[in-house]
mmCIF file of the N, C-alpha and C atoms, coordinates in Angstrom:
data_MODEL
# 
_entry.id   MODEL 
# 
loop_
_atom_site.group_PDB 
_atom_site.id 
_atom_site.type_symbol 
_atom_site.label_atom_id 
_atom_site.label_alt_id 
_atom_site.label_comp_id 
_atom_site.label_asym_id 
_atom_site.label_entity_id 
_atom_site.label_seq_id 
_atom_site.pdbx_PDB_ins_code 
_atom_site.Cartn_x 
_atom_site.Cartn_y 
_atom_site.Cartn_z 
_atom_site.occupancy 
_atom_site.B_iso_or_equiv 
_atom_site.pdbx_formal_charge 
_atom_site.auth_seq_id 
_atom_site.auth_comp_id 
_atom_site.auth_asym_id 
_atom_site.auth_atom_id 
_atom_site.pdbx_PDB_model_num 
ATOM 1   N N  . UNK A 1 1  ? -27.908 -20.722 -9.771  1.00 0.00 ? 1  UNK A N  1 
ATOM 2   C CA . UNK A 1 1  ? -26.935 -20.886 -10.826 1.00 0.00 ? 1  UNK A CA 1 
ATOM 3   C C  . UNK A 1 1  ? -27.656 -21.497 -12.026 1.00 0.00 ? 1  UNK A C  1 
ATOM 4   N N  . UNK A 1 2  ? -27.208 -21.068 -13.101 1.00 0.00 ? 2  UNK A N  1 
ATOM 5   C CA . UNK A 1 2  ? -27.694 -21.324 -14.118 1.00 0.00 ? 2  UNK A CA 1 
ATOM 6   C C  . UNK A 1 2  ? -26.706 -22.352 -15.164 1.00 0.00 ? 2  UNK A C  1 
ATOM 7   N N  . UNK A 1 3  ? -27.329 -22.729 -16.612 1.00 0.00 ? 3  UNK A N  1 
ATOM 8   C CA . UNK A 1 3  ? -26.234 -23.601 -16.760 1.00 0.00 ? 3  UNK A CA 1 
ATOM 9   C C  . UNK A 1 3  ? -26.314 -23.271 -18.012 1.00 0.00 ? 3  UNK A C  1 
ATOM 10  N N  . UNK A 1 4  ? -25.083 -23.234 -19.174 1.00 0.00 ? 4  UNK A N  1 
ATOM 11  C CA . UNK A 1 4  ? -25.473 -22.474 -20.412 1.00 0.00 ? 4  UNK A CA 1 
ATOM 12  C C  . UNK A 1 4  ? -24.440 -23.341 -21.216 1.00 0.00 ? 4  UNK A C  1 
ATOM 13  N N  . UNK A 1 5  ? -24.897 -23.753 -22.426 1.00 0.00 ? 5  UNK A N  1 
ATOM 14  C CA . UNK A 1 5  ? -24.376 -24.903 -23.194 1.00 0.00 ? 5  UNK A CA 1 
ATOM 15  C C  . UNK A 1 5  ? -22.870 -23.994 -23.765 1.00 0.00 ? 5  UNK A C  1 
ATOM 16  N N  . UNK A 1 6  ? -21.798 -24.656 -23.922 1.00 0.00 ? 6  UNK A N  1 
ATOM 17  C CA . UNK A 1 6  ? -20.439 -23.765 -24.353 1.00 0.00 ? 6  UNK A CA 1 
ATOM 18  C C  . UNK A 1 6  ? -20.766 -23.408 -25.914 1.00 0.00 ? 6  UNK A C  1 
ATOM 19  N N  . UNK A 1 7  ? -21.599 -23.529 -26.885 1.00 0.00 ? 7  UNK A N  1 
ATOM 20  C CA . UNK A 1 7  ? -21.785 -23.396 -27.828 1.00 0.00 ? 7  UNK A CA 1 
ATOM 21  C C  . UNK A 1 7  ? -22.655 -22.109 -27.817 1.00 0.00 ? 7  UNK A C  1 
ATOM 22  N N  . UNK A 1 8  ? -22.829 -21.890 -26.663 1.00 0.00 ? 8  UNK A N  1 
ATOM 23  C CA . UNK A 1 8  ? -23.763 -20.116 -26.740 1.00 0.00 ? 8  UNK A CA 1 
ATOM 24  C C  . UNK A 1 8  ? -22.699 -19.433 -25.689 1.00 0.00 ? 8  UNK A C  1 
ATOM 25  N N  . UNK A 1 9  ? -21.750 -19.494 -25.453 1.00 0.00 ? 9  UNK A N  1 
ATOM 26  C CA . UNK A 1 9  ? -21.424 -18.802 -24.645 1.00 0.00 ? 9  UNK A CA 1 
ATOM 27  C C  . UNK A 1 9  ? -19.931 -17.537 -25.653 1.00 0.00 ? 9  UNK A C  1 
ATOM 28  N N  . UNK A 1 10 ? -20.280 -18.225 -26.599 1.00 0.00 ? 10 UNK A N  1 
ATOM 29  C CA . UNK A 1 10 ? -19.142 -16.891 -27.393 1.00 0.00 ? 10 UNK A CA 1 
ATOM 30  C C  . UNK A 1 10 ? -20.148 -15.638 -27.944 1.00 0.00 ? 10 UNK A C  1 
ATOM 31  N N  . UNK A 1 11 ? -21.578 -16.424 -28.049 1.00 0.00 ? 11 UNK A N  1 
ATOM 32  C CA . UNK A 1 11 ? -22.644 -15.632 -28.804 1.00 0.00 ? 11 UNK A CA 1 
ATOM 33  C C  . UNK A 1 11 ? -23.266 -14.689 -27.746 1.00 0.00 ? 11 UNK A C  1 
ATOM 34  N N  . UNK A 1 12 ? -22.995 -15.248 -26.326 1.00 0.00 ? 12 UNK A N  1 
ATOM 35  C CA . UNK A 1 12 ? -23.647 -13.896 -25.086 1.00 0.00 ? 12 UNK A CA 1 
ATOM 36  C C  . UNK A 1 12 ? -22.814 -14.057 -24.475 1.00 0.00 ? 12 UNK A C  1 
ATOM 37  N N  . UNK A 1 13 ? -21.407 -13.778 -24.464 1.00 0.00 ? 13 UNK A N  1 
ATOM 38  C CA . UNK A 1 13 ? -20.557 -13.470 -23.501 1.00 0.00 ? 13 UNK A CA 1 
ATOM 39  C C  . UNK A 1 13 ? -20.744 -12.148 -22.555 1.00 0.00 ? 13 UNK A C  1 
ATOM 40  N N  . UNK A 1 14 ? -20.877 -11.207 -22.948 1.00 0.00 ? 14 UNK A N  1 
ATOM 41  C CA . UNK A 1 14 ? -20.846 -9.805  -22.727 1.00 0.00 ? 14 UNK A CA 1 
ATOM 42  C C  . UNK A 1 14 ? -22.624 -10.296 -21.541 1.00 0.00 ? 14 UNK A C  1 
ATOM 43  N N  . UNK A 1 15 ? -23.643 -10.723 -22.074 1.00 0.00 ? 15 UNK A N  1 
ATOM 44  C CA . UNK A 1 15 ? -24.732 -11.108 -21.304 1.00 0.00 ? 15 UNK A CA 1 
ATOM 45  C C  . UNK A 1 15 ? -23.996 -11.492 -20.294 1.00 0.00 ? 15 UNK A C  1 
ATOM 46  N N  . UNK A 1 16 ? -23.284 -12.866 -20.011 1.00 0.00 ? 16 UNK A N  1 
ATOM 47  C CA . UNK A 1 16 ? -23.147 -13.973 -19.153 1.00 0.00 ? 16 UNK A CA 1 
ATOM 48  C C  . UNK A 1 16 ? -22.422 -12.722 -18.264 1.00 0.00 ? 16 UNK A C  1 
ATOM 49  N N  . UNK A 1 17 ? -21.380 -12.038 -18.191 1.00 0.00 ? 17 UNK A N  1 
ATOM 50  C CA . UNK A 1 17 ? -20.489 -11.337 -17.928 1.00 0.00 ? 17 UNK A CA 1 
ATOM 51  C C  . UNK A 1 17 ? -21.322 -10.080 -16.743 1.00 0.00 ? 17 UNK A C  1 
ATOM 52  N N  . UNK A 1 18 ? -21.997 -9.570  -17.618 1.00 0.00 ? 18 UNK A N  1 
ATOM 53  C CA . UNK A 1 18 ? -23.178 -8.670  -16.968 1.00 0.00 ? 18 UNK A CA 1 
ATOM 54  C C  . UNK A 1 18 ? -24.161 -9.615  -16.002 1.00 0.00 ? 18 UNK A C  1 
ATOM 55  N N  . UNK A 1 19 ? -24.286 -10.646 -15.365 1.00 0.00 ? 19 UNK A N  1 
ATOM 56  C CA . UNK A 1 19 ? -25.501 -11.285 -14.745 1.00 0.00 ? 19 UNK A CA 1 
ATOM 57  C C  . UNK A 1 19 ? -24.124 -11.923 -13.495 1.00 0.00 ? 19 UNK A C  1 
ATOM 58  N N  . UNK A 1 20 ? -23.121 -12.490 -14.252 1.00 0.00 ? 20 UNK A N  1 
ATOM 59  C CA . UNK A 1 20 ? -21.581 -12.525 -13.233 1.00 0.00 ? 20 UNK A CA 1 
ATOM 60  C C  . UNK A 1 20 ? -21.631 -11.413 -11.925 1.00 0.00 ? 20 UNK A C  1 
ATOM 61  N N  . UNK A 1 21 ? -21.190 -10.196 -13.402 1.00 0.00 ? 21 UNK A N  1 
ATOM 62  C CA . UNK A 1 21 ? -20.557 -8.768  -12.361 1.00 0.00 ? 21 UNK A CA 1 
ATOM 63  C C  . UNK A 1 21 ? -22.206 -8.592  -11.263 1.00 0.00 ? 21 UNK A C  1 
ATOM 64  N N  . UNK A 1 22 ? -23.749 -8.488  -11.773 1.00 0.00 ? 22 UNK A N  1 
ATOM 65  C CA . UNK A 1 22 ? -24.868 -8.588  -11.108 1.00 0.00 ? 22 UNK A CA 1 
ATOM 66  C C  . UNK A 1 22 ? -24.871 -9.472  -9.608  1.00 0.00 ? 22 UNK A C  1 
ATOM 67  N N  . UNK A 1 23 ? -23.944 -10.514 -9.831  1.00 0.00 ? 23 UNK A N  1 
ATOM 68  C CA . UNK A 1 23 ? -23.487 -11.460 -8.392  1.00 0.00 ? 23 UNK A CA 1 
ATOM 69  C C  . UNK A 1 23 ? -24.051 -12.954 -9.059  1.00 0.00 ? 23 UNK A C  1 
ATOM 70  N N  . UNK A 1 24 ? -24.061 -13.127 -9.534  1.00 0.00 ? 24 UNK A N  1 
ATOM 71  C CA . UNK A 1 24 ? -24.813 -14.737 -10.477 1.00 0.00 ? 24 UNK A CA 1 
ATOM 72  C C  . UNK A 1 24 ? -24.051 -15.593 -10.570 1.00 0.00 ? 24 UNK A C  1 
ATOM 73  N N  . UNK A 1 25 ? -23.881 -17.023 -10.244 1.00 0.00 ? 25 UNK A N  1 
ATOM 74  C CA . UNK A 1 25 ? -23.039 -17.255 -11.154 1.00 0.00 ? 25 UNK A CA 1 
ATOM 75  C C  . UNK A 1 25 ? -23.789 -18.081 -12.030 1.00 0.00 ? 25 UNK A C  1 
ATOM 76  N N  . UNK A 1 26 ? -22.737 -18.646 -13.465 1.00 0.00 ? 26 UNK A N  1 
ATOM 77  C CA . UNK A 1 26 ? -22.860 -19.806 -14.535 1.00 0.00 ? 26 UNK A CA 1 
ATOM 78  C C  . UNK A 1 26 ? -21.833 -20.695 -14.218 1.00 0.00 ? 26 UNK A C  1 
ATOM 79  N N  . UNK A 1 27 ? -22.761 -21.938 -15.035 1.00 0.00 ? 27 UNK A N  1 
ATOM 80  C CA . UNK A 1 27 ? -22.199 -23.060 -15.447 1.00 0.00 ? 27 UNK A CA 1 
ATOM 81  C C  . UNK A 1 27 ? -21.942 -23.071 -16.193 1.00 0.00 ? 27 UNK A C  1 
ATOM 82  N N  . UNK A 1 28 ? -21.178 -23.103 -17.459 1.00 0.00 ? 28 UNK A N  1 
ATOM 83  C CA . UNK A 1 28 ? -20.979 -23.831 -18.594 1.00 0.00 ? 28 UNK A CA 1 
ATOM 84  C C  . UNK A 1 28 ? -20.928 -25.388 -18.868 1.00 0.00 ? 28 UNK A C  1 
ATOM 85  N N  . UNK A 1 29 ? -21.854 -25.921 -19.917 1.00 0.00 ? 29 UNK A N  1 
ATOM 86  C CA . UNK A 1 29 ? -21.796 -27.472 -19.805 1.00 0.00 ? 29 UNK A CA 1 
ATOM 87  C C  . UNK A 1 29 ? -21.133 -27.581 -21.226 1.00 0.00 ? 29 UNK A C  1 
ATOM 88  N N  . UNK A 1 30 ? -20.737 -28.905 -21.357 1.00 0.00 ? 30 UNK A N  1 
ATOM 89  C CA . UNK A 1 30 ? -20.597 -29.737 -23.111 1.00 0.00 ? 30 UNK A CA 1 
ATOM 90  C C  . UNK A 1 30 ? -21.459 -31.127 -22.873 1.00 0.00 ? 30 UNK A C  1 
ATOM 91  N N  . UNK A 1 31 ? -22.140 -30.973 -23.753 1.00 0.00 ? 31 UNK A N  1 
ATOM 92  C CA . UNK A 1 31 ? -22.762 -31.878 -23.966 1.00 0.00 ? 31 UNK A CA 1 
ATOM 93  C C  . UNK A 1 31 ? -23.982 -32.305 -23.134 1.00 0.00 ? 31 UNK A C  1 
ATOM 94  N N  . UNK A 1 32 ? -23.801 -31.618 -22.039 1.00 0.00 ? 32 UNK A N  1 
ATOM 95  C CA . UNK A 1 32 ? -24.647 -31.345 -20.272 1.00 0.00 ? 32 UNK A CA 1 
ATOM 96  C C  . UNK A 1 32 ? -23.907 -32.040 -19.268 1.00 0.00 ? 32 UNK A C  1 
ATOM 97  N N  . UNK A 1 33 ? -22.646 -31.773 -19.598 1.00 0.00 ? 33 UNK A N  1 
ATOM 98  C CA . UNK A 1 33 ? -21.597 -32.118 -18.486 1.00 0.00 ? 33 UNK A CA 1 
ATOM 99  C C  . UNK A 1 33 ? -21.255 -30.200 -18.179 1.00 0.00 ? 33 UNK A C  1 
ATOM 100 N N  . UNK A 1 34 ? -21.145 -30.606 -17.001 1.00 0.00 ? 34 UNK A N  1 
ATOM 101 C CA . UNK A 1 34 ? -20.504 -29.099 -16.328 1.00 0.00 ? 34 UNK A CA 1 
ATOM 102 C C  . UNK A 1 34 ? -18.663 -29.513 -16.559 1.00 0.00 ? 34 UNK A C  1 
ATOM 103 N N  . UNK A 1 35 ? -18.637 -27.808 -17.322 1.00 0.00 ? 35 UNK A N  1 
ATOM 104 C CA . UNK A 1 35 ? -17.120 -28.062 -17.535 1.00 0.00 ? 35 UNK A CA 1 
ATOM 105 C C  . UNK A 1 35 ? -16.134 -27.102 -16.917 1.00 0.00 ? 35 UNK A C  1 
ATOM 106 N N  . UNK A 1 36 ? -16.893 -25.702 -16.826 1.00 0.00 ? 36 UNK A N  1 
ATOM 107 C CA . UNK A 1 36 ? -16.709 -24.776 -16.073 1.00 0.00 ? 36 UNK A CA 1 
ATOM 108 C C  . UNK A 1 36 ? -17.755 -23.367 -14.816 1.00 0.00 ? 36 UNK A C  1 
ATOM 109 N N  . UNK A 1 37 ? -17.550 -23.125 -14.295 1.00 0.00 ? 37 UNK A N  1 
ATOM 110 C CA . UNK A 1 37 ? -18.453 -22.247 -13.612 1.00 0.00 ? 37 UNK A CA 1 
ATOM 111 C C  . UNK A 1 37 ? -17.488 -20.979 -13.408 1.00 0.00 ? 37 UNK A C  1 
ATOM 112 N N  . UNK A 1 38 ? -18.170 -19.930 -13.640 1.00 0.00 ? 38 UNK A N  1 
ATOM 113 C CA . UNK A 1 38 ? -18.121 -18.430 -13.655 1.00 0.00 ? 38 UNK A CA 1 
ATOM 114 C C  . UNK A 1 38 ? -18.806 -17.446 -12.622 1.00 0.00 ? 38 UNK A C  1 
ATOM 115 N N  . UNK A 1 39 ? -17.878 -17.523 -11.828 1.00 0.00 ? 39 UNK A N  1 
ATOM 116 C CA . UNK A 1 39 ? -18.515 -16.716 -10.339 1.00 0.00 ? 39 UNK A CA 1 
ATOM 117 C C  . UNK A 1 39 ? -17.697 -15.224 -10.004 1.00 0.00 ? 39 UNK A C  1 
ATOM 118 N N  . UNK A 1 40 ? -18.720 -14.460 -9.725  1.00 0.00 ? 40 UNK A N  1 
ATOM 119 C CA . UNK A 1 40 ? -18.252 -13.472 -9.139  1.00 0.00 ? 40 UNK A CA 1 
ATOM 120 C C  . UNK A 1 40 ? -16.925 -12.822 -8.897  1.00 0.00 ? 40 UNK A C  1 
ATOM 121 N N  . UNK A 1 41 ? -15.981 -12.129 -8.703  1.00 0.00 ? 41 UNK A N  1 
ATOM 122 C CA . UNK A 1 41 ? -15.210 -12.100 -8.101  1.00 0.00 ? 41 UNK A CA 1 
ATOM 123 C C  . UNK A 1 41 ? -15.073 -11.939 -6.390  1.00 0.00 ? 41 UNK A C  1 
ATOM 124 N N  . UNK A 1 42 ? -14.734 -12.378 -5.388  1.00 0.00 ? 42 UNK A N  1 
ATOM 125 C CA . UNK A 1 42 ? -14.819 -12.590 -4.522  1.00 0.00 ? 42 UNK A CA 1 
ATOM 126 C C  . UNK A 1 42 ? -14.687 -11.103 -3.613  1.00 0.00 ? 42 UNK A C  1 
ATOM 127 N N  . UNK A 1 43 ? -13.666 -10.753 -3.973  1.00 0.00 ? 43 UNK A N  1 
ATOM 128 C CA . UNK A 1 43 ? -13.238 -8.862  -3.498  1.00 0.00 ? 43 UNK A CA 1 
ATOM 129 C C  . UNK A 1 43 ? -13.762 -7.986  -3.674  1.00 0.00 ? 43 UNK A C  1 
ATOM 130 N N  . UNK A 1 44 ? -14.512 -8.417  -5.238  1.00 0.00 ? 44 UNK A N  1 
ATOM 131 C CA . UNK A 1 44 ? -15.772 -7.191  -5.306  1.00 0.00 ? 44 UNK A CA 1 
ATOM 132 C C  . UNK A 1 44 ? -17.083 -7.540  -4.620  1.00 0.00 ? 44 UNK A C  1 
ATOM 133 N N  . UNK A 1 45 ? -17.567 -8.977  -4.508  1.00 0.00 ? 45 UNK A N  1 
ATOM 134 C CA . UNK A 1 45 ? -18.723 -9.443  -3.820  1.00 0.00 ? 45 UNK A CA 1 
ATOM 135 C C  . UNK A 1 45 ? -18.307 -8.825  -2.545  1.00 0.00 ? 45 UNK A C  1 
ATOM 136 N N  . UNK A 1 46 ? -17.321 -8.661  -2.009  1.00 0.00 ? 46 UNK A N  1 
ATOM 137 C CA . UNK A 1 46 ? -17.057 -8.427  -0.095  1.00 0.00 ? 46 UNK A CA 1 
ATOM 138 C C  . UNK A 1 46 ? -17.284 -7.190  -0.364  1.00 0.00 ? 46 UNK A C  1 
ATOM 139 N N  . UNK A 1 47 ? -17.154 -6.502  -1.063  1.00 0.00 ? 47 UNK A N  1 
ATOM 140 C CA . UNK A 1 47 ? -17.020 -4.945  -1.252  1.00 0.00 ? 47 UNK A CA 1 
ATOM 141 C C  . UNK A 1 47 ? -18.424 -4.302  -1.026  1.00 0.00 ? 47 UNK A C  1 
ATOM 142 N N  . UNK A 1 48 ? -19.260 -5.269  -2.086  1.00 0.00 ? 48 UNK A N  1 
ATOM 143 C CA . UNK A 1 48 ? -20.666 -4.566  -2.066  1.00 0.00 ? 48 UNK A CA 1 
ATOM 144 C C  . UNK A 1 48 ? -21.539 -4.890  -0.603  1.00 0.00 ? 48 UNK A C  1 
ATOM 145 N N  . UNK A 1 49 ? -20.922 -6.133  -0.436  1.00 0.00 ? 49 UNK A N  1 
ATOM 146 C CA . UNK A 1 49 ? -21.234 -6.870  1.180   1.00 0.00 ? 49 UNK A CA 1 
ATOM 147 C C  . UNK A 1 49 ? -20.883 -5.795  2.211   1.00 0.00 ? 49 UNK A C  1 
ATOM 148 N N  . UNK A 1 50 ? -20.326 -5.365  2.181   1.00 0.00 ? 50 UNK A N  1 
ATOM 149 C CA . UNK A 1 50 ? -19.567 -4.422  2.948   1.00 0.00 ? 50 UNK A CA 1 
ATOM 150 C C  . UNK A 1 50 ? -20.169 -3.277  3.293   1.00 0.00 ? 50 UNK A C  1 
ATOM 151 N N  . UNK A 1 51 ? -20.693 -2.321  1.720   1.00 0.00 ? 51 UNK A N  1 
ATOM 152 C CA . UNK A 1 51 ? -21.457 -1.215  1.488   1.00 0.00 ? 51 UNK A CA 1 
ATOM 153 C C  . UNK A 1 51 ? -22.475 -1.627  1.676   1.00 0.00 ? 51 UNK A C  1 
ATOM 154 N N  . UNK A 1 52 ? -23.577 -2.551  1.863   1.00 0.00 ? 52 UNK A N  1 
ATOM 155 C CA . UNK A 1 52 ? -24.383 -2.904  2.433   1.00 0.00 ? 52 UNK A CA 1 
ATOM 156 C C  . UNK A 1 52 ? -24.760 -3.290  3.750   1.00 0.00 ? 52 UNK A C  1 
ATOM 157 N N  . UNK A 1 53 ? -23.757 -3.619  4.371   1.00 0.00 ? 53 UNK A N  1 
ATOM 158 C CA . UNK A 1 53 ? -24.013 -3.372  5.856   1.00 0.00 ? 53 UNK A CA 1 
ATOM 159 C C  . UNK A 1 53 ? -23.967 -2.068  6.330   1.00 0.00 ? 53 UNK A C  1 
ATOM 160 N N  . UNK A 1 54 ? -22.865 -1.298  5.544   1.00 0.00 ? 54 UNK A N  1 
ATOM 161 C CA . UNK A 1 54 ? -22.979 -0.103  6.192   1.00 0.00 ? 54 UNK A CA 1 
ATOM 162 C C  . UNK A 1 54 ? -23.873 0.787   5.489   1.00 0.00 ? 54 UNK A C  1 
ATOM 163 N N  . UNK A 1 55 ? -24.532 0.761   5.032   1.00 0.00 ? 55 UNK A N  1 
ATOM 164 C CA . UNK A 1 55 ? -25.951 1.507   4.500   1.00 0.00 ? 55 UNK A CA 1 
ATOM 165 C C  . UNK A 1 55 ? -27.231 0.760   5.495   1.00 0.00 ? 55 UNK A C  1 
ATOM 166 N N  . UNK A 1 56 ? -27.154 -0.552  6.144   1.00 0.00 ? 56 UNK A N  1 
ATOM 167 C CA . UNK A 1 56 ? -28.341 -0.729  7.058   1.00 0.00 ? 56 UNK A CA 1 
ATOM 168 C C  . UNK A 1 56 ? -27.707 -0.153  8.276   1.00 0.00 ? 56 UNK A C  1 
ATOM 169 N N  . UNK A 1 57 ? -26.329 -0.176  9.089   1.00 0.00 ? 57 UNK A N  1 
ATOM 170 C CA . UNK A 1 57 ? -26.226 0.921   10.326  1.00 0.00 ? 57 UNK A CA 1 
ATOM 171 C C  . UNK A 1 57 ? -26.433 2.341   9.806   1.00 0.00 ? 57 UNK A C  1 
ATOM 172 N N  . UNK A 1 58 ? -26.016 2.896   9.321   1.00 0.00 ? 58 UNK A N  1 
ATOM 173 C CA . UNK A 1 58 ? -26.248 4.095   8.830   1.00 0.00 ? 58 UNK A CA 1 
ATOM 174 C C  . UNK A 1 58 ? -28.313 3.800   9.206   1.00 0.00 ? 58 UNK A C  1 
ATOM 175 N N  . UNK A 1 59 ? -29.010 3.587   8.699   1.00 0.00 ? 59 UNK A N  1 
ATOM 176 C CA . UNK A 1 59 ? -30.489 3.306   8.666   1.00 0.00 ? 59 UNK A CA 1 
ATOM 177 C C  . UNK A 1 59 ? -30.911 2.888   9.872   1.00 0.00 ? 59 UNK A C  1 
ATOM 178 N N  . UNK A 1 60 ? -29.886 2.714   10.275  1.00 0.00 ? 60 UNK A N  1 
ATOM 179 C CA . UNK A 1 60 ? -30.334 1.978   11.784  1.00 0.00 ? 60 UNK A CA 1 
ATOM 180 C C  . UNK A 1 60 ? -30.634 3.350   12.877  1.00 0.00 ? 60 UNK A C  1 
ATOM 181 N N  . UNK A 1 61 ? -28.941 4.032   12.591  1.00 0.00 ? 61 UNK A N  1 
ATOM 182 C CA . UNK A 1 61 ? -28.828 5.619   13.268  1.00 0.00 ? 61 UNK A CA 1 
ATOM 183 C C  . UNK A 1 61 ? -30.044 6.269   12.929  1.00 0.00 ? 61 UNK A C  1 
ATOM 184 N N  . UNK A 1 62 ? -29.989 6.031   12.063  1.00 0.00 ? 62 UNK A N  1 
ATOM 185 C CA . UNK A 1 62 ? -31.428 7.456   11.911  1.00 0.00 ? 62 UNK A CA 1 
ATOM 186 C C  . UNK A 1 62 ? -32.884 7.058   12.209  1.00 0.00 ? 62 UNK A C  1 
ATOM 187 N N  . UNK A 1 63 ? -32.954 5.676   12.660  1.00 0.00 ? 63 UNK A N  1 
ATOM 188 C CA . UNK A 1 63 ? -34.919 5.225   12.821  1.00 0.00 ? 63 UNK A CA 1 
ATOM 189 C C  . UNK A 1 63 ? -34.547 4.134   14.007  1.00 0.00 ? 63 UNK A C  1 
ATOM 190 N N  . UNK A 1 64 ? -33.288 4.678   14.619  1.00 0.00 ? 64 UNK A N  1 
ATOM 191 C CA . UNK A 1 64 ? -33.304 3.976   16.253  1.00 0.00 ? 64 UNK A CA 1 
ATOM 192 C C  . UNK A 1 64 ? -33.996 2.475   16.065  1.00 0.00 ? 64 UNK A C  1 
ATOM 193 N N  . UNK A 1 65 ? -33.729 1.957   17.305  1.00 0.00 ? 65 UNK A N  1 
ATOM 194 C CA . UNK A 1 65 ? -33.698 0.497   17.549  1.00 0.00 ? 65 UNK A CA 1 
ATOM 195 C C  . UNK A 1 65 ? -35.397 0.153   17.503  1.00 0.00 ? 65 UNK A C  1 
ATOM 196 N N  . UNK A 1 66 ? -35.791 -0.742  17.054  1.00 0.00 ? 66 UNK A N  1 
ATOM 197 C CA . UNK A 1 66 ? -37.402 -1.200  16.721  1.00 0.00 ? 66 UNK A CA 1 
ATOM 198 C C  . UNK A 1 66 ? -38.035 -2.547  17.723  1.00 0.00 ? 66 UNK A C  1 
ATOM 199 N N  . UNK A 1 67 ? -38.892 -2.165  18.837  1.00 0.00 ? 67 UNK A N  1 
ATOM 200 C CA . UNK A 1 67 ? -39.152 -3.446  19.468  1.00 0.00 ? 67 UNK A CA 1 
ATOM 201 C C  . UNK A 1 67 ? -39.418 -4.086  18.921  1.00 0.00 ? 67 UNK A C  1 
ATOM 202 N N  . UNK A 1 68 ? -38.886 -5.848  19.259  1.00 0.00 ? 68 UNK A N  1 
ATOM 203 C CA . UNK A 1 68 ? -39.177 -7.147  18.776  1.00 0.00 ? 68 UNK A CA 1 
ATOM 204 C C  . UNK A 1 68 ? -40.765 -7.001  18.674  1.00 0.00 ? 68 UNK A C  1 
ATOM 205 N N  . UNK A 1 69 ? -41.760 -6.840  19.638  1.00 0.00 ? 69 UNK A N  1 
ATOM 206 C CA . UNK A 1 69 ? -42.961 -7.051  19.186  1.00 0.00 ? 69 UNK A CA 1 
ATOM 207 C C  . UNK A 1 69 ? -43.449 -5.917  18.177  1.00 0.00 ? 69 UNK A C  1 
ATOM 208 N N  . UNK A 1 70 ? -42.619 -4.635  17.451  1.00 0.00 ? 70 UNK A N  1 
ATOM 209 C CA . UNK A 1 70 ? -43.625 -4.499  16.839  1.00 0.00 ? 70 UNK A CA 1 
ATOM 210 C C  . UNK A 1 70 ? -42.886 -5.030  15.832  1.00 0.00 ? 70 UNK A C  1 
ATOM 211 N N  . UNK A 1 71 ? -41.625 -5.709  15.154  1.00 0.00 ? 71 UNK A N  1 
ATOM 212 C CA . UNK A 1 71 ? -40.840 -6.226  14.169  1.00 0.00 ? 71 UNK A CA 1 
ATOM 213 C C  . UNK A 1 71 ? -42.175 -7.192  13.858  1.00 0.00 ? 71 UNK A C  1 
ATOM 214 N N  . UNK A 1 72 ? -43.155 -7.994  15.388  1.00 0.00 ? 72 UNK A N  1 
ATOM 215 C CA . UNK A 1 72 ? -43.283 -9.752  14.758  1.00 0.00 ? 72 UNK A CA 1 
ATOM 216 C C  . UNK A 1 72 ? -45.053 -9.172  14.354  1.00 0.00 ? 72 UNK A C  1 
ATOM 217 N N  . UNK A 1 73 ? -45.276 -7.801  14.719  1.00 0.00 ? 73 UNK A N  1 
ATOM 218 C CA . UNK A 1 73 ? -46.463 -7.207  14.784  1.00 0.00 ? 73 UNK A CA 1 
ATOM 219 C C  . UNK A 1 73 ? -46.676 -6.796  12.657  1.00 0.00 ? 73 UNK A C  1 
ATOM 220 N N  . UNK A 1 74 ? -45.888 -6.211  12.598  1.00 0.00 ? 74 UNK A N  1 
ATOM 221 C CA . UNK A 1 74 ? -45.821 -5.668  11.246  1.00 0.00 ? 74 UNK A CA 1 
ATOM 222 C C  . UNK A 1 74 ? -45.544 -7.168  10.213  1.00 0.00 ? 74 UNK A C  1 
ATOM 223 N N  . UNK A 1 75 ? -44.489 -8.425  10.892  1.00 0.00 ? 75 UNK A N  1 
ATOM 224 C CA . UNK A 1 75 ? -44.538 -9.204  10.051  1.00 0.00 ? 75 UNK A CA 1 
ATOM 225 C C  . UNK A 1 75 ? -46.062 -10.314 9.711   1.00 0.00 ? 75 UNK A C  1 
ATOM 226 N N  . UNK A 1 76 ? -46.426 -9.996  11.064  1.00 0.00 ? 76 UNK A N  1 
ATOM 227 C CA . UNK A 1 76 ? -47.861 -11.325 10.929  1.00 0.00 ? 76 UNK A CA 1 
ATOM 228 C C  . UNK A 1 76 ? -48.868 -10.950 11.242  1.00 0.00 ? 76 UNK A C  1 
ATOM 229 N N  . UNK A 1 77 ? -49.041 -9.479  11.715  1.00 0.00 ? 77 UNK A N  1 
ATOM 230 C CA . UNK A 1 77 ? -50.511 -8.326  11.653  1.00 0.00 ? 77 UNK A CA 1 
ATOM 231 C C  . UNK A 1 77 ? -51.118 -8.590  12.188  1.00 0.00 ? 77 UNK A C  1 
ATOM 232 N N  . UNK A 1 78 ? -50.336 -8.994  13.515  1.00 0.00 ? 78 UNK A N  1 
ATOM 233 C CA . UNK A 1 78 ? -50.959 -9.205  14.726  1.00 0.00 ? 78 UNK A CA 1 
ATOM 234 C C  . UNK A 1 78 ? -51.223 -7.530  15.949  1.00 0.00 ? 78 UNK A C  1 
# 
C-alpha cells in the first residue's frame, strides 16, 4: 500500500483508480495522517481469484500431477 498526500489526489485520480481496479490499494494522508484508504472492490477481487484458480486446474488437466521430488528438483537443482 501506498500513501498519497490528498492534495494530489484530484490531480491523478483516474491514475490512483487504475492501480485500485490493478488490485492495489491507497492511502490517502493530510498532513501524513492517514485519512482514507481505497481498496479494491471485494466481488471483483473474488472474481479474478476465482478465474485464477480455475485457469491453474484447467493447467493442471492438461500436464497431470508433478512428483514432489521433481517440484523440489527444479526448485533447488538438485
Amino acid at each position: 500500500m501506498r500513501d498519497i498526500p490528498a492534495s494530489d489526489v484530484r490531480t491523478r485520480l483516474f491514475q490512483i483508480l487504475n492501480e485500485v481496479e490493478r488490485g492495489e490499494s491507497v492511502r490517502v494522508t493530510r498532513h501524513g495522517r492517514p485519512v482514507v484508504r481505497i481498496v479494491p472492490e471485494a466481488q471483483r477481487r473474488q472474481a479474478e481469484v476465482d478465474r485464477a484458480i480455475e485457469s491453474m486446474k484447467e493447467l493442471r488437466k492438461r500436464t497431470g500431477k508433478i512428483p514432489l521430488e521433481q517440484l523440489l528438483s527444479a526448485r533447488y537443482g538438485s
